[in-house]
N, C-alpha and C positions, 0 to 999 in steps of 0.2 A: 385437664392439661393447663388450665387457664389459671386454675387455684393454683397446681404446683408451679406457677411464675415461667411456662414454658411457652414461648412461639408457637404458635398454630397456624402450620404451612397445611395445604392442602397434602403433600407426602406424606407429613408427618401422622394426620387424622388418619388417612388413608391405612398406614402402617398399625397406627395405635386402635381402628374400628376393623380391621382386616376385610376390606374393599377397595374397588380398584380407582385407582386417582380420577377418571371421568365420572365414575357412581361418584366421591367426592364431590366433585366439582357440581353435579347436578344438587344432590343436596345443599348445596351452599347457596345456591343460588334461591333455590324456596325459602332456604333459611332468610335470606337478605330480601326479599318478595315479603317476607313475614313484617320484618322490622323488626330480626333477632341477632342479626350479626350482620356487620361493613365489610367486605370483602373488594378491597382493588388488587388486580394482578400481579402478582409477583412480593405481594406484603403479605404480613400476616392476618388471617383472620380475627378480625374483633369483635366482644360480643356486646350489642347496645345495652343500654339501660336495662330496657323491658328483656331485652334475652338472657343477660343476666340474672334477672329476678326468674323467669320461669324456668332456667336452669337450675337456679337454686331452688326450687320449691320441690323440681323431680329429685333431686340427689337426695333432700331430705327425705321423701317418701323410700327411695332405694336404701338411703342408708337405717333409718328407723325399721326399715324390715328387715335389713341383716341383724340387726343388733337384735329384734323380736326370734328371729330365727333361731343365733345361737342361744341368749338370755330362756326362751321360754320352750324352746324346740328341742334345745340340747344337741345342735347341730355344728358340727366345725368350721372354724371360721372360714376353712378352704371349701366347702360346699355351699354355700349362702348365697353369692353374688349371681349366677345363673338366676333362682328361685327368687330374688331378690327385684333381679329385671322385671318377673313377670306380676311380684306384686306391684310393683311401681305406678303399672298402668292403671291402679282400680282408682277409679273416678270419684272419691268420699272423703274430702275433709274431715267428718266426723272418724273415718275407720283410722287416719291416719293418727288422727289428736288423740283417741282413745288408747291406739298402739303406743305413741308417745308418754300418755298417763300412766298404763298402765307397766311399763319400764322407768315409771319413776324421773320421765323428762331429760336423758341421758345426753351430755354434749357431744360425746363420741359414739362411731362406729366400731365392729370389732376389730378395727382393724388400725386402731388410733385415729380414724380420720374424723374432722369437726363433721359435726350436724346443724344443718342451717337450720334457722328459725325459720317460724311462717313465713316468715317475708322474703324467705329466699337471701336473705345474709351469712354469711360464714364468718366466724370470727377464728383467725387462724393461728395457728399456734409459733412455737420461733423454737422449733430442736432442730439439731445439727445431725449433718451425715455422722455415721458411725466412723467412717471413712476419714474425717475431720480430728477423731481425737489423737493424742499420742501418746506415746508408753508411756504407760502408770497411770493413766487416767481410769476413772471408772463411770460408768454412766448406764440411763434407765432406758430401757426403749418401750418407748411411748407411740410410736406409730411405724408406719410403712407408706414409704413415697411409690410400693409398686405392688399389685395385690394377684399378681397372676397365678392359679392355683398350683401350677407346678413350684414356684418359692413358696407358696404357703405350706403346703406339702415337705416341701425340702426343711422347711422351718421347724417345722413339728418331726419330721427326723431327728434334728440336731435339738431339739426340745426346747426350744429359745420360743418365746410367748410374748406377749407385751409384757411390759414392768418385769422383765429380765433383769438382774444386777450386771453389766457384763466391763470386766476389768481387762483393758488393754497391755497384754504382755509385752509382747513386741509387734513391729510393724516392719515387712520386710521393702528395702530403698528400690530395690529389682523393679517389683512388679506388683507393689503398695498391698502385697496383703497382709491380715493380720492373725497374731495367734490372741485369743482371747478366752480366758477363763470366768465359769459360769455355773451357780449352781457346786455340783459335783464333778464340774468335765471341769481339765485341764488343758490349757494349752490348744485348745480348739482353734485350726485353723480356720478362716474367713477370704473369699478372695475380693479384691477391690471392689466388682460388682454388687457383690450381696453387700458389704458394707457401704455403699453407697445408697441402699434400698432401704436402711434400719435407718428410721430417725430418734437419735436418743438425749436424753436430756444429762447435763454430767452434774455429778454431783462430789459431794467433798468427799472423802476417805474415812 
């Protein structure tokens, strides 16, 4: 949450780890016992230096095993992230650097998202919501600001992948959806939400 530039209210976690805002609250509290996040009442949670870095060290292990999943596994990117949690926890620097070797040191996850370095750094990228662009525009979509398996699922329906070419037909003023052709589809409708979920990079004509 904290990578995509979002406030982190206790509601908010609560909503986005699907637990109850006192479970919340207790964890925050170990967390800030730790020396991983500053938490005063009624602000948002922030996360210290050192929480920072050990954050980023677990996202790289989770996301270097999604990317080992579908890369060497042949698994879809809508199945990875469950199986992904439970490598996360294995305790081996070496298992993790060798995964990383041996995909070739990959910056991203399947899902467009950056992969920290050892040190728990993220170097972040700067594409714009789908949502953002306007008729006639064309552009590449390079990630996903939301990985829930039901839109990844939805995604692979509509057959839209990373590095889709997707050309903005129309946008309608109503209720900001868009028609967008791709591939072989035409005129493919989009509604606001899913285009706010695709981050895509725009390119010339």
């Amino acid at each position: 949450m904290e990578e995509n530039k979002e406030k982190i209210s206790l509601s908010a976690l609560s909503k986005r780890i699907d637990v109850s805002i006192p479970t919340v609250n207790n964890m925050v509290k170990r967390l800030e016992q730790e020396g991983w996040v500053h938490y005063e009442k009624y602000k948002p949670i922030l996360l210290t230096p050192k929480g920072r870095e050990i954050a980023g060290r677990i996202v790289r292990k989770h996301r270097l095993a999604e990317m080992f999943l579908v890369q060497k596994m042949n698994l879809g990117w809508e199945l990875v992230h469950d199986i992904a949690e439970d490598l996360e926890h294995i305790n081996s620097e070496i298992f993790f650097d060798r995964i990383d070797e041996m995909l070739d040191y990959p910056k991203i996850d399947p899902h467009g998202t950056p992969i920290p370095d050892k040190e728990g750094k993220i170097t972040p990228h700067n594409y714009k919501n789908l949502s953002e662009m306007k008729e006639g525009d064309q552009a590449i979509l390079r990630a996903l600001n939301h990985e829930n398996t039901d839109f990844l699922i939805y995604l692979n329906k509509k057959e839209i992948g990373l590095n889709t070419k997707l050309k903005v037909e129309a946008k309608e003023p109503f209720d900001e959806s868009m028609e967008v052709s791709y591939k072989n589809f035409k005129n493919v409708v989009l509604t606001k939400e899913v285009c706010e979920k695709l981050l895509v990079e725009k390119v010339n004509e």
